[in-house]
OpenMM code with the backbone's topology and positions (N, CA, C; nanometers):
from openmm import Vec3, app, unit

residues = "UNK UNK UNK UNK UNK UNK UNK UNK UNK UNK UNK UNK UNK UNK UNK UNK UNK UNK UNK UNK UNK UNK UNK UNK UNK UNK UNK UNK UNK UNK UNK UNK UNK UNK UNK UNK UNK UNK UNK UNK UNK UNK UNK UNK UNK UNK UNK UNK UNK UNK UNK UNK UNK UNK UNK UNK UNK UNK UNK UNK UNK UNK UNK UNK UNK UNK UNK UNK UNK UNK UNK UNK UNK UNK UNK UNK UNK UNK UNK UNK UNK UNK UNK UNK UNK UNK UNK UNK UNK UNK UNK UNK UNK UNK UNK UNK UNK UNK UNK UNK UNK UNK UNK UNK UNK UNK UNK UNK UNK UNK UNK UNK UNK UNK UNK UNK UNK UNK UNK UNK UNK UNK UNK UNK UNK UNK UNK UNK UNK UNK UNK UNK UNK UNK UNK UNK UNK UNK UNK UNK UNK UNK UNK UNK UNK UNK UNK UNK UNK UNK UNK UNK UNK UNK UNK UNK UNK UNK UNK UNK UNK UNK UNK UNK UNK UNK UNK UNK UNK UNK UNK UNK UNK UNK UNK UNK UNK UNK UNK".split()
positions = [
    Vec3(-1.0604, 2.5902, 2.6478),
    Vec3(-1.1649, 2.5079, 2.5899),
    Vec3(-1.1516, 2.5032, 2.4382),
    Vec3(-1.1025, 2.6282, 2.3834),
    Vec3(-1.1310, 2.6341, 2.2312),
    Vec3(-1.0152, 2.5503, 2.1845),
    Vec3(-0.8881, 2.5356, 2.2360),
    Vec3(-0.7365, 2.4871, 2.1852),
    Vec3(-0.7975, 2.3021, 2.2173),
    Vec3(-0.8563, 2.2691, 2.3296),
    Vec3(-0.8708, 2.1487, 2.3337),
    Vec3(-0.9658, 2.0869, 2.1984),
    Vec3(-1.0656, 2.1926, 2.1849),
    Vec3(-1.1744, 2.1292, 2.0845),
    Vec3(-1.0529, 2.1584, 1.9529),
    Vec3(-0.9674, 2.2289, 1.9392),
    Vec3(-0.9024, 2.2196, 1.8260),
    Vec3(-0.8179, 2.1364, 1.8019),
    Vec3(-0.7090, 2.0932, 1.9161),
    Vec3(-0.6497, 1.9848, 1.8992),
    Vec3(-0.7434, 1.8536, 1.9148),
    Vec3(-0.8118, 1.8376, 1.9500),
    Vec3(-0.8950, 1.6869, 1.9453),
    Vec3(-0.9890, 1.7019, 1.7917),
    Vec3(-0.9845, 1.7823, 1.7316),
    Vec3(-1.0832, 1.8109, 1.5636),
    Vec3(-0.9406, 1.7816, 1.4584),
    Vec3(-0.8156, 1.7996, 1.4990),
    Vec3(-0.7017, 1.7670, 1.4445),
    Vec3(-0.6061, 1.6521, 1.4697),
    Vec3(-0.6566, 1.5899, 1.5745),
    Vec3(-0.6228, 1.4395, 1.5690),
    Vec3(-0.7026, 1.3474, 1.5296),
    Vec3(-0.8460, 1.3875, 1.5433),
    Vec3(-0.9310, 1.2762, 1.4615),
    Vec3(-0.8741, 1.3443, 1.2592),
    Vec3(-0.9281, 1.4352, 1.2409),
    Vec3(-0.8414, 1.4359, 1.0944),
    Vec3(-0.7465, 1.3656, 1.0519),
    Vec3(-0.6296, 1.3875, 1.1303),
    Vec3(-0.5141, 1.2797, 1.1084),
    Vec3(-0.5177, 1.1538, 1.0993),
    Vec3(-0.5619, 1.1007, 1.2263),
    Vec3(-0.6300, 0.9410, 1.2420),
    Vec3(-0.7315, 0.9256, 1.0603),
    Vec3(-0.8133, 1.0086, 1.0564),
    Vec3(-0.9298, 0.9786, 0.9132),
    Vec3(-0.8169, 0.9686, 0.8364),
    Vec3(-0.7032, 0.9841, 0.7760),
    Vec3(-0.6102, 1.0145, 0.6834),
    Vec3(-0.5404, 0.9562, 0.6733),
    Vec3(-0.4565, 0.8234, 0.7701),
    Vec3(-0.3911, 0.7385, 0.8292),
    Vec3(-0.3222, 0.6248, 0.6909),
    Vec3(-0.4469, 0.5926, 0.6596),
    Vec3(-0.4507, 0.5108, 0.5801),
    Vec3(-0.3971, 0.5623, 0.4133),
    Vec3(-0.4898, 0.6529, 0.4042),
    Vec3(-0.4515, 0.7599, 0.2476),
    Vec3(-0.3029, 0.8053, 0.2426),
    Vec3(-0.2200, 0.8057, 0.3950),
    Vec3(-0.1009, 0.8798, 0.3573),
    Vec3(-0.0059, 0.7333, 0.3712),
    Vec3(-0.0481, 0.6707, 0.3845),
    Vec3(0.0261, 0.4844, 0.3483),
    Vec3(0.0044, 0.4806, 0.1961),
    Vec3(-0.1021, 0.5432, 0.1581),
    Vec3(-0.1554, 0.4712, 0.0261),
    Vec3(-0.0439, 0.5916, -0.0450),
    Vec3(-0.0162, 0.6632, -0.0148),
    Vec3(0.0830, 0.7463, -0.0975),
    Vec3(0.1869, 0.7203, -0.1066),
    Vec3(0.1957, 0.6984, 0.0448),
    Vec3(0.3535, 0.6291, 0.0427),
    Vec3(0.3641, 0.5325, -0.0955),
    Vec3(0.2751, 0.4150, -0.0849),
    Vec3(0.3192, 0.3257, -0.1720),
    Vec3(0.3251, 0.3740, -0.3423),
    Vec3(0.2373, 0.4599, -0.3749),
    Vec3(0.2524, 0.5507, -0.4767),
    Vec3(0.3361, 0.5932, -0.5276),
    Vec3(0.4390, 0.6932, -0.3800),
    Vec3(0.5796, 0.7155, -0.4068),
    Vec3(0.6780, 0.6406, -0.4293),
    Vec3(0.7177, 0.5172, -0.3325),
    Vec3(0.7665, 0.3855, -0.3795),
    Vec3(0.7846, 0.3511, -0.5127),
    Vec3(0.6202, 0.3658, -0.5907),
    Vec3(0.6547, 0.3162, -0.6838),
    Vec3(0.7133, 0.3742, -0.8194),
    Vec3(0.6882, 0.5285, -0.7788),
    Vec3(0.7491, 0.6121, -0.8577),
    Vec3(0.8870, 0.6353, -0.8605),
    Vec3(0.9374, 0.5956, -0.7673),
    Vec3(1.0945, 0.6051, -0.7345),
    Vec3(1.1271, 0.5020, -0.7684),
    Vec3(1.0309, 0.3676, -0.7595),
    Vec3(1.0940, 0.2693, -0.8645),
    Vec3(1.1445, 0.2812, -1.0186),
    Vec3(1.0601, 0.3718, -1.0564),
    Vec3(1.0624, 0.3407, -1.2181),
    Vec3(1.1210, 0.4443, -1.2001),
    Vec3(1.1805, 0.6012, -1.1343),
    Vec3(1.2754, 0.6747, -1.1375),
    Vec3(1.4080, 0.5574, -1.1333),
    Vec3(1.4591, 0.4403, -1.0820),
    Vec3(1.5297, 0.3811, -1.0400),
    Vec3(1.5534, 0.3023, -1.1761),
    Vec3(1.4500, 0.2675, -1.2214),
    Vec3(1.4412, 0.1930, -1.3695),
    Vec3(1.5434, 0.3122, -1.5115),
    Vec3(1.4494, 0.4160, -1.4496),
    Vec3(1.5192, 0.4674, -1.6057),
    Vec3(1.6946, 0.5535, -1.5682),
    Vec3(1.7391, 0.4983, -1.4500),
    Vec3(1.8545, 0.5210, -1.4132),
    Vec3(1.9768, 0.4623, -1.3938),
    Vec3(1.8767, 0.2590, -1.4647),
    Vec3(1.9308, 0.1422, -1.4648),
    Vec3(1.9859, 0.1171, -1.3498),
    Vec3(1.9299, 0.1832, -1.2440),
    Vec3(1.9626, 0.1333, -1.1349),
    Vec3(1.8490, -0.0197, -1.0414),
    Vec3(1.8316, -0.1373, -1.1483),
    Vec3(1.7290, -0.2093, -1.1081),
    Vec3(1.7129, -0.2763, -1.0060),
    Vec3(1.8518, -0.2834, -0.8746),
    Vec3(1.8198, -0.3681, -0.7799),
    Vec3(1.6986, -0.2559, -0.6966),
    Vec3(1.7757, -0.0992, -0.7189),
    Vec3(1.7094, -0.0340, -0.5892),
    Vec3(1.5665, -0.0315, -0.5987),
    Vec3(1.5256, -0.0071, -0.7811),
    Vec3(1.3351, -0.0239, -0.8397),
    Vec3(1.2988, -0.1896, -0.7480),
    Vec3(1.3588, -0.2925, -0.7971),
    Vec3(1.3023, -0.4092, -0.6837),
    Vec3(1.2931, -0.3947, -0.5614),
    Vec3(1.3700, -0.3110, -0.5093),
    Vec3(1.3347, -0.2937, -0.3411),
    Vec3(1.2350, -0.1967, -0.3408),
    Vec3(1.2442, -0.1077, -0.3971),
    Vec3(1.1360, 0.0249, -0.3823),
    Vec3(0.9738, -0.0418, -0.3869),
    Vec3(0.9934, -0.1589, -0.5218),
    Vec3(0.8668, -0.2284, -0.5501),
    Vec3(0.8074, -0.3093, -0.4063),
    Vec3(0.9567, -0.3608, -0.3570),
    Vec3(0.8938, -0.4534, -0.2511),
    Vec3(0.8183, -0.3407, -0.0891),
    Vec3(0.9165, -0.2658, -0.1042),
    Vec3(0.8700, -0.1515, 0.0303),
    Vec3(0.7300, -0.1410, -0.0086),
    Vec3(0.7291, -0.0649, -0.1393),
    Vec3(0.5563, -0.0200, -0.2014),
    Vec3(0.4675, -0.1542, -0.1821),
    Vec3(0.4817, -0.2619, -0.1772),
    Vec3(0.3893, -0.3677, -0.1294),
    Vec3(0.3750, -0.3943, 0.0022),
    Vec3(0.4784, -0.3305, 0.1139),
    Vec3(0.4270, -0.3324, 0.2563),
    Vec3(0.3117, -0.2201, 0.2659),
    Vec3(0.3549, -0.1187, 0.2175),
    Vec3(0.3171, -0.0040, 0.2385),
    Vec3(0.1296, -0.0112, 0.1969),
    Vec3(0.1335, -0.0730, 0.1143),
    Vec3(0.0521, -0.1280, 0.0166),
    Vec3(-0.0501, -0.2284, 0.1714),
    Vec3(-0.0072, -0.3392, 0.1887),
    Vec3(-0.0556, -0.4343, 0.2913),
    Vec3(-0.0946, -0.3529, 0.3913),
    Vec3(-0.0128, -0.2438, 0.4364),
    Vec3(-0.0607, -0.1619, 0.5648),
    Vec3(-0.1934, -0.1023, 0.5488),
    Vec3(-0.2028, -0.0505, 0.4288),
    Vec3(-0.3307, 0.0870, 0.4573),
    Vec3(-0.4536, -0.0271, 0.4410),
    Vec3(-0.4316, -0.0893, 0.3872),
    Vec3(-0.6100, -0.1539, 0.4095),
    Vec3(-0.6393, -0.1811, 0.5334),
    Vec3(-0.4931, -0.2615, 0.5561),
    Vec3(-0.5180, -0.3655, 0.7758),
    Vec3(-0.5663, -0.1579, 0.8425),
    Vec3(-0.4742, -0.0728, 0.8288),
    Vec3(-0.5070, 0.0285, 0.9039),
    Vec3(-0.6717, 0.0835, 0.8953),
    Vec3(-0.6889, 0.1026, 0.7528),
    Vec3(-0.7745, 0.1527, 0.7392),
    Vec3(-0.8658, 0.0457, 0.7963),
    Vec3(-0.9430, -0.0708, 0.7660),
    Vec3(-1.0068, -0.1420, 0.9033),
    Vec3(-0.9906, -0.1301, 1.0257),
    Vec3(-0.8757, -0.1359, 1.0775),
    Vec3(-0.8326, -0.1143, 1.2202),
    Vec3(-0.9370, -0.0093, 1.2608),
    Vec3(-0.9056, 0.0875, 1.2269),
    Vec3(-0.9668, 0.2292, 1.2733),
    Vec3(-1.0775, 0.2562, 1.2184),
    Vec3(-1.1101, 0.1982, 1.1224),
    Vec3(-1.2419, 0.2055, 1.0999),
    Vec3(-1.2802, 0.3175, 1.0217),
    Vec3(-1.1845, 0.3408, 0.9085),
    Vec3(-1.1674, 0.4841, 0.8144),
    Vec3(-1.2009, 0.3967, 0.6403),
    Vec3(-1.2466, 0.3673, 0.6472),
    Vec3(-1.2534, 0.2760, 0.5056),
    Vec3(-1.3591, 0.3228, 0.4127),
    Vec3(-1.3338, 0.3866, 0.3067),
    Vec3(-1.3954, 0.4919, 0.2269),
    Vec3(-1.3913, 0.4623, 0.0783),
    Vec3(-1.4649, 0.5119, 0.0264),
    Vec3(-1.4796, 0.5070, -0.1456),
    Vec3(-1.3489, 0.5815, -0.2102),
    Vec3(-1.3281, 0.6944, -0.1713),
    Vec3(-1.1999, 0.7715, -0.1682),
    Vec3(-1.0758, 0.6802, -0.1606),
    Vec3(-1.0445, 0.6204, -0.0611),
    Vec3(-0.9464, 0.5486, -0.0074),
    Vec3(-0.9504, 0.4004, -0.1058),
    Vec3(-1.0373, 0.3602, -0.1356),
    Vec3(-1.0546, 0.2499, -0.2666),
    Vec3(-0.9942, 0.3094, -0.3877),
    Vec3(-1.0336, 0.4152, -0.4326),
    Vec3(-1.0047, 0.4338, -0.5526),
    Vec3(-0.8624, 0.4925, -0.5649),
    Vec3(-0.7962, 0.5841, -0.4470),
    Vec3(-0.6892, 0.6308, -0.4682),
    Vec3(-0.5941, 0.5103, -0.4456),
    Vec3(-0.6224, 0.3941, -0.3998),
    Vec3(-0.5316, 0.2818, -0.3618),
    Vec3(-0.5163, 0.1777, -0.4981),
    Vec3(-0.6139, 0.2563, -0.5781),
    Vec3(-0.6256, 0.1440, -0.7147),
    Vec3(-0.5309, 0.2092, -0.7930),
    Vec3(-0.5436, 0.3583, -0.7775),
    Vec3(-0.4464, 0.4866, -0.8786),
    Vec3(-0.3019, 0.4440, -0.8525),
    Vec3(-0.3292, 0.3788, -0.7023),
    Vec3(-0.1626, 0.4225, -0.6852),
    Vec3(-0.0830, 0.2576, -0.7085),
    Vec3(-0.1903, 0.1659, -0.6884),
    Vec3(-0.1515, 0.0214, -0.7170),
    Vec3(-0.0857, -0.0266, -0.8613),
    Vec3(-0.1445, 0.0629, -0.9819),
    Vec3(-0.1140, 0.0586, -1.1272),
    Vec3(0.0112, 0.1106, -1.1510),
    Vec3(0.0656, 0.2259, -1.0609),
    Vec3(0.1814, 0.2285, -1.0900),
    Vec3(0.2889, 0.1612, -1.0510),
    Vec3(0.2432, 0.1368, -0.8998),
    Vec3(0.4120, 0.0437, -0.8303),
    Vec3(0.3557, -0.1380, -0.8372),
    Vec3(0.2616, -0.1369, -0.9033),
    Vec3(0.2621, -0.2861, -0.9608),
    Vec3(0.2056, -0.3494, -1.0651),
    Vec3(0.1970, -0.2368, -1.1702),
    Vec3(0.1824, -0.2235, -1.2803),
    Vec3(0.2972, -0.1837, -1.3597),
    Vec3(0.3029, -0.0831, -1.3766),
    Vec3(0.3871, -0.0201, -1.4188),
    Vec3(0.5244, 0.0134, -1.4283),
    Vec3(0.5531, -0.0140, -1.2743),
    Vec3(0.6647, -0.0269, -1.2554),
    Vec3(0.7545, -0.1672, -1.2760),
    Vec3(0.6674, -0.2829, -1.1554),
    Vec3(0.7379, -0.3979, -1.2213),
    Vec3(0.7306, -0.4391, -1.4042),
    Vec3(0.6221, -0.3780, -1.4645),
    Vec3(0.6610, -0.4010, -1.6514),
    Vec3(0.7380, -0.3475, -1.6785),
    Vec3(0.8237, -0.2577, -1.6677),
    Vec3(0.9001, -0.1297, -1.7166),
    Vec3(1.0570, -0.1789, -1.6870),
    Vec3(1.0677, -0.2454, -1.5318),
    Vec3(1.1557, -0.3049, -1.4924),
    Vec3(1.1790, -0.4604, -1.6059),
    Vec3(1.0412, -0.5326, -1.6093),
    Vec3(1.0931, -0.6526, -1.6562),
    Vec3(1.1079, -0.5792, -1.8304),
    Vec3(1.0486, -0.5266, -1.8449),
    Vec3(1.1051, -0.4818, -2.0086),
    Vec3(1.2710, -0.4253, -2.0268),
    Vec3(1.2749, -0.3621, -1.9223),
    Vec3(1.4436, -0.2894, -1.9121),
    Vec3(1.5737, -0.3840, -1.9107),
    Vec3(1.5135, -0.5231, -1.8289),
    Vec3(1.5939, -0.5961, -1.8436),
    Vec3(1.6042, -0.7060, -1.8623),
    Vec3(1.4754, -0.7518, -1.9706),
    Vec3(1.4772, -0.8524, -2.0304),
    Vec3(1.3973, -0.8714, -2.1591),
    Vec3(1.2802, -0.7702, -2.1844),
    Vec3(1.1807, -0.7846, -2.2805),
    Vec3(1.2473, -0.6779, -2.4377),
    Vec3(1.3416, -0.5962, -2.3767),
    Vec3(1.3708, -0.4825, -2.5007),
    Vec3(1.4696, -0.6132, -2.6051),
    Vec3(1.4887, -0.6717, -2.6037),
    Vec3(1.5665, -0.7539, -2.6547),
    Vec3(1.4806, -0.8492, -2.7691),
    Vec3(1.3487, -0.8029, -2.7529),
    Vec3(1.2420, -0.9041, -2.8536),
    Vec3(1.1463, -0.7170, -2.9203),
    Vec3(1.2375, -0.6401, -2.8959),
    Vec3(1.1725, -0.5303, -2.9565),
    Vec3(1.0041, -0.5188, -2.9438),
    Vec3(0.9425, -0.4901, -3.0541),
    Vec3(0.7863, -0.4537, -3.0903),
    Vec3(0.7123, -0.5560, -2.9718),
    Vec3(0.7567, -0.6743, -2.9783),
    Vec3(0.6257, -0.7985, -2.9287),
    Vec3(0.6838, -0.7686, -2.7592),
    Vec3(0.8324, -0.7141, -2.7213),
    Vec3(0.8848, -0.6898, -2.5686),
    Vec3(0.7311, -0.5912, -2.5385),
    Vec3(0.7512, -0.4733, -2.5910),
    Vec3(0.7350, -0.3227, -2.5578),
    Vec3(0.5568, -0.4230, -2.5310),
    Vec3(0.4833, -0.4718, -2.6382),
    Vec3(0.3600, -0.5340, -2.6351),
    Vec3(0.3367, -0.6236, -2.4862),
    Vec3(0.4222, -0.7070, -2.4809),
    Vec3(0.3865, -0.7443, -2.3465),
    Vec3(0.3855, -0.6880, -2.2059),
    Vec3(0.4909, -0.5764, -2.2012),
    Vec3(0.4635, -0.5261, -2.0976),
    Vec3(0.3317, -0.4263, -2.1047),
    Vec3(0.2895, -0.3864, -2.2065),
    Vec3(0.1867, -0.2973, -2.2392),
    Vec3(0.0348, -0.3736, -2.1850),
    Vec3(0.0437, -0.5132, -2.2373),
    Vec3(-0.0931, -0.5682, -2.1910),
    Vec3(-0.0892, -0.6309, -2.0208),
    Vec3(0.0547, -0.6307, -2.0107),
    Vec3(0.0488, -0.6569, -1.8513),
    Vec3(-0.0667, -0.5546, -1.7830),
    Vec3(-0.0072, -0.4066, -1.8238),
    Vec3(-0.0314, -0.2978, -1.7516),
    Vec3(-0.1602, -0.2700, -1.7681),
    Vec3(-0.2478, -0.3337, -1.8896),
    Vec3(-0.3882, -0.2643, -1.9244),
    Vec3(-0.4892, -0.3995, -1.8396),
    Vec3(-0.4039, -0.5218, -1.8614),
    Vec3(-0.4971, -0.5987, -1.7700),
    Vec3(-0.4949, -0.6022, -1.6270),
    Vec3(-0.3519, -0.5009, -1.5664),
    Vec3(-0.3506, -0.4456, -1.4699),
    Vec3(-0.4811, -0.3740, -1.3662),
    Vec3(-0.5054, -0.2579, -1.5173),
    Vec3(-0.5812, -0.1792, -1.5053),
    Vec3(-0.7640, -0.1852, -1.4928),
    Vec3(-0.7368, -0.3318, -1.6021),
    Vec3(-0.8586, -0.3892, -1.5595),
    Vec3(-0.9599, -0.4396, -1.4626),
    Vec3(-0.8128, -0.5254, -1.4120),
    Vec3(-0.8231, -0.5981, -1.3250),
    Vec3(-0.8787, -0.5141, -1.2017),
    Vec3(-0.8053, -0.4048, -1.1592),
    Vec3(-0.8180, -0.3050, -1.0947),
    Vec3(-0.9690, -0.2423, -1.0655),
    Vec3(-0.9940, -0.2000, -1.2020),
    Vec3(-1.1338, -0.1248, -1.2145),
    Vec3(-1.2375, -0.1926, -1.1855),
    Vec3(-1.2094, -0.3470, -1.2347),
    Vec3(-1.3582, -0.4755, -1.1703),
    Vec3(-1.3411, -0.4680, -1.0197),
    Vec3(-1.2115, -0.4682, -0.9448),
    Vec3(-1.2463, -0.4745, -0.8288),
    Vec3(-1.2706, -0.3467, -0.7309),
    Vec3(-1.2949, -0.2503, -0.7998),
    Vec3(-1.3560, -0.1040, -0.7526),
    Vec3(-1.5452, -0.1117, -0.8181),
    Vec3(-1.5604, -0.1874, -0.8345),
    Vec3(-1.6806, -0.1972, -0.9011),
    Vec3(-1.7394, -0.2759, -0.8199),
    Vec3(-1.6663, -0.4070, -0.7793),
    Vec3(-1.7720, -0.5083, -0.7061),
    Vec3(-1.7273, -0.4795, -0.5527),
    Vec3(-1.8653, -0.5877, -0.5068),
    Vec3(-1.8895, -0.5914, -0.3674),
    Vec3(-1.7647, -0.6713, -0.2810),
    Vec3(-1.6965, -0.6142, -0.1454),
    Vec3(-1.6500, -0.6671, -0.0814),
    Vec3(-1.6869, -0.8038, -0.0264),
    Vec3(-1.6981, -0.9136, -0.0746),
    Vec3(-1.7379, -1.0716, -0.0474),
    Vec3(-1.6325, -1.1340, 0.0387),
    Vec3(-1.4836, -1.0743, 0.0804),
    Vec3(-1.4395, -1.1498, 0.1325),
    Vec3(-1.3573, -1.2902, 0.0229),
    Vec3(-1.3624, -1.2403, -0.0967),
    Vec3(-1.2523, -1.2601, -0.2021),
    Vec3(-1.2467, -1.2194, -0.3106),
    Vec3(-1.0772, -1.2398, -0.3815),
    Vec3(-1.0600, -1.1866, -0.4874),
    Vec3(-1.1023, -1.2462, -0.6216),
    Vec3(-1.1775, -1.1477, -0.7911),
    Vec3(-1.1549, -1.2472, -0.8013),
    Vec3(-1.0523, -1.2277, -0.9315),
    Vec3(-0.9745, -1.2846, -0.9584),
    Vec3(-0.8372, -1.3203, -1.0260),
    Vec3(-0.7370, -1.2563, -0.9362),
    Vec3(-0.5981, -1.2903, -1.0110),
    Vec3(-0.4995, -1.2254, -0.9180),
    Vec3(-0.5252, -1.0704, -0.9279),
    Vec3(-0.4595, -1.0741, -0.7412),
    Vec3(-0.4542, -0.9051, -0.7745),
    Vec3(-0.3495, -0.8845, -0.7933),
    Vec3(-0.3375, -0.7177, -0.8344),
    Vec3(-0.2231, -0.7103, -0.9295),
    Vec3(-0.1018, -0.6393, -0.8415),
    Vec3(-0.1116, -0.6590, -0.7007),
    Vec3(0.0268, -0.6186, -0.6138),
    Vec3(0.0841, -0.7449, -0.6029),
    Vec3(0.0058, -0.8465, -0.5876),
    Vec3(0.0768, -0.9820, -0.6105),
    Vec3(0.1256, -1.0685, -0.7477),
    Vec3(0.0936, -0.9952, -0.8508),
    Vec3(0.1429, -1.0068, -0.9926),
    Vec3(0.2567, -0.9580, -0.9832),
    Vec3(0.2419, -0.8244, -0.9349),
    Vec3(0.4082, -0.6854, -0.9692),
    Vec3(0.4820, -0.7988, -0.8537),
    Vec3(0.4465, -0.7950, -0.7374),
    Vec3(0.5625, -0.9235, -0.6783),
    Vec3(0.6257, -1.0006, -0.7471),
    Vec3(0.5558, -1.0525, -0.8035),
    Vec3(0.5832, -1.2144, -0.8547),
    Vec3(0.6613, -1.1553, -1.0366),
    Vec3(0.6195, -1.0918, -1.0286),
    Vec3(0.6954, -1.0183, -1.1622),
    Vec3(0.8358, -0.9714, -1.1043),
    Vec3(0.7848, -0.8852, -1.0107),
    Vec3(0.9714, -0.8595, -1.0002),
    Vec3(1.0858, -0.9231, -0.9491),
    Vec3(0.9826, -1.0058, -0.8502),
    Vec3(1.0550, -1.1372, -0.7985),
    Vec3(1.1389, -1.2225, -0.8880),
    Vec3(1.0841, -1.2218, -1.0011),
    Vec3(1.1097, -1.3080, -1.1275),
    Vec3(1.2818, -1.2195, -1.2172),
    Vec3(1.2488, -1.0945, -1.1268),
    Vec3(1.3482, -1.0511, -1.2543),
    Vec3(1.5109, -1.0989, -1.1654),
    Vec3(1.4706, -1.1241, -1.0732),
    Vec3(1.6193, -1.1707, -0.9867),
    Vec3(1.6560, -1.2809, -1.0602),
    Vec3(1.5621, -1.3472, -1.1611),
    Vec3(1.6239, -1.5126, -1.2019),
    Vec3(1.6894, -1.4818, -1.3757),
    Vec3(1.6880, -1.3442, -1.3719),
    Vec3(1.7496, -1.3048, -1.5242),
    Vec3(1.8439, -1.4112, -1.5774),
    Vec3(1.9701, -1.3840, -1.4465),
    Vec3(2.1092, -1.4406, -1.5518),
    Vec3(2.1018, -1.6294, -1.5102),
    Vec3(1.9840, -1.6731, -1.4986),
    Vec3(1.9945, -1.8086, -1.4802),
    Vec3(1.8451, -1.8771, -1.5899),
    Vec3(1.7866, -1.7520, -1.6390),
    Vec3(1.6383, -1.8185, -1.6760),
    Vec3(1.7030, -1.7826, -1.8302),
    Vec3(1.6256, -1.8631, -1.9609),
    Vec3(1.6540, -1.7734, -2.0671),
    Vec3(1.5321, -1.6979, -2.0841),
    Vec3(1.5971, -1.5791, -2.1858),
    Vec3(1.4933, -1.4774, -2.1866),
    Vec3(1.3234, -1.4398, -2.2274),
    Vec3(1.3497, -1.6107, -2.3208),
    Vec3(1.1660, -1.6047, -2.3780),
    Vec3(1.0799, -1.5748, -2.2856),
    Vec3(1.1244, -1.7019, -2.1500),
    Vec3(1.1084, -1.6857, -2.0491),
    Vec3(0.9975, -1.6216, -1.9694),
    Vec3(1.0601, -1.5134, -1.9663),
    Vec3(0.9856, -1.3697, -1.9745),
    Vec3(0.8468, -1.3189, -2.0102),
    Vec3(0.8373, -1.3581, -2.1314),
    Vec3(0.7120, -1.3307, -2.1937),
    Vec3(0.5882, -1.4327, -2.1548),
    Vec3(0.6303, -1.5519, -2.1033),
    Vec3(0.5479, -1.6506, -2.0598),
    Vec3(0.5147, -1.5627, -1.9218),
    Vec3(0.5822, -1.5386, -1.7791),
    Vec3(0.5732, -1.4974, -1.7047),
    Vec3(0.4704, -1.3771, -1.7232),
    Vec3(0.5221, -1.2626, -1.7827),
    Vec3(0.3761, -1.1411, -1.7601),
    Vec3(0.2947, -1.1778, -1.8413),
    Vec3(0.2831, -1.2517, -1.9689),
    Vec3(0.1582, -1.2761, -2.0329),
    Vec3(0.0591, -1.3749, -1.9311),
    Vec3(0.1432, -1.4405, -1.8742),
    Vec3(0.0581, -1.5389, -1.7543),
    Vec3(-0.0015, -1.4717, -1.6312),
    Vec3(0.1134, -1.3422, -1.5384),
    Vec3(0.0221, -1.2518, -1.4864),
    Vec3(-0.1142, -1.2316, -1.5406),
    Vec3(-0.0658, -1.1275, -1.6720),
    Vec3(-0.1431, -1.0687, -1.7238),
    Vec3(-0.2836, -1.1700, -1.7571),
    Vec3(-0.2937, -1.2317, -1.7757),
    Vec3(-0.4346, -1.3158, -1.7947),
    Vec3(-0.4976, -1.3637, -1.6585),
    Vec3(-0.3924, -1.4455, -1.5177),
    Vec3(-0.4188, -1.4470, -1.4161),
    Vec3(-0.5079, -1.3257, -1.3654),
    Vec3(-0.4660, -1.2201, -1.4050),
    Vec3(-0.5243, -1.0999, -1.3263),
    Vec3(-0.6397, -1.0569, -1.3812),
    Vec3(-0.6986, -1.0951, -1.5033),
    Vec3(-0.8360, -1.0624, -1.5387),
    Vec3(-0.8942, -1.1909, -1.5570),
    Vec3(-0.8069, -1.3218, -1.4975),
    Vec3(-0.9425, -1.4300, -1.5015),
    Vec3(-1.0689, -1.4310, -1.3941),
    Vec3(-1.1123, -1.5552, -1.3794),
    Vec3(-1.2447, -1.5493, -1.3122),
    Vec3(-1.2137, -1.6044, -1.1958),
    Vec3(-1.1190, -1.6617, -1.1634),
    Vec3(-1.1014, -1.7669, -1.0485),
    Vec3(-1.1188, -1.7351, -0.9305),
    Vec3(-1.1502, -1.7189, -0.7820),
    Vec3(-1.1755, -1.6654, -0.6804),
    Vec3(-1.0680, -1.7197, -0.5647),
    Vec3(-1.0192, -1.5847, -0.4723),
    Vec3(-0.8919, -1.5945, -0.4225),
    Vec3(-0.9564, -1.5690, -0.2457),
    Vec3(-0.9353, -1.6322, -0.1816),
    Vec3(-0.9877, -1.5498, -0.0351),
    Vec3(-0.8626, -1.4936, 0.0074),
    Vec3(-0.9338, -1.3609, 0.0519),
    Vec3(-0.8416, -1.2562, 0.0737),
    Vec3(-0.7935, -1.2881, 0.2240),
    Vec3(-0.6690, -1.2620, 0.2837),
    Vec3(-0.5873, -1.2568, 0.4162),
    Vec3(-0.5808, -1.1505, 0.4504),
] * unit.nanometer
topology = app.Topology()
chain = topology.addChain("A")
for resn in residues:
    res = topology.addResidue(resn, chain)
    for name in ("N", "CA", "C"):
        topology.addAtom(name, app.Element.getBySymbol(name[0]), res)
């Protein structure tokens, strides 16, 4: 009797957790991206970025699924969102395209990451309505790193149009319905 009540008190734990250990995953992803960045190894940081955005898509669908959806699980998914799509895709597009405009490079990826962060913190603040509002910022770091595949065909100003345009997308007002 006692081993059953223990294994059934340790699979619901696991199941409650389901979601939080996706949300790490993508965390890690994105840390191994920018390990990947400062090793100039940038195709493998773009894949790492793109894994960290499944990983990313999973824990929310899970965490609904099962019905584990927590204040906890919001906020550690925001901690871990700033780095593998914040941080990482700026670091990447600075590595290989923004260091080349020096002071105003290092600046743009900097305000990517703070309106990142912004962006982030308004939507830990407001009510679940069933949309977003400006871009969110896993679909910025996409579309950012997506962008860095067009290096040797785009010129480099380029660049600065792209995350300064994230970067404002993601703290405007506009409203997105979420999928």
């Amino acid at each position: 009797m006692f081993l059953s009540q223990y294994i059934d008190h340790t699979i619901k734990k696991i199941k409650s957790q389901v979601a939080n250990i996706l949300t790490i995953m993508n965390l890690s992803f994105g840390v191994c991206a920018l390990l990947a960045v400062l090793r100039g190894e940038y195709r493998l940081s773009l894949l790492l970025i793109f894994i960290a955005a499944l990983s990313d898509r999973f824990d929310g669908l899970v965490a609904r699924k099962l019905n584990i959806e927590s204040e906890f699980g919001k906020q550690l998914d925001s901690m871990c969102d700033i780095v593998s799509f914040g941080v990482a895709p700026a670091l990447l597009t600075y590595q290989l395209v923004l260091f080349e405009y020096g002071a105003p490079g290092i600046l743009f990826a900097i305000i990517y990451i703070i309106c990142g962060a912004i962006r982030l913190s308004k939507f830990n603040i407001t009510e679940n309505n069933g949309y977003f509002t400006g871009l969110p910022i896993t679909v910025a770091g996409i579309i950012l790193t997506f962008s860095t595949l067009l290096v040797s065909v785009l010129p480099s100003y380029l660049f600065m149009y792209v995350i300064i345009g994230l970067a404002l997308m993601m703290i405007g007002t506009f409203k997105l319905k979420k999928i």
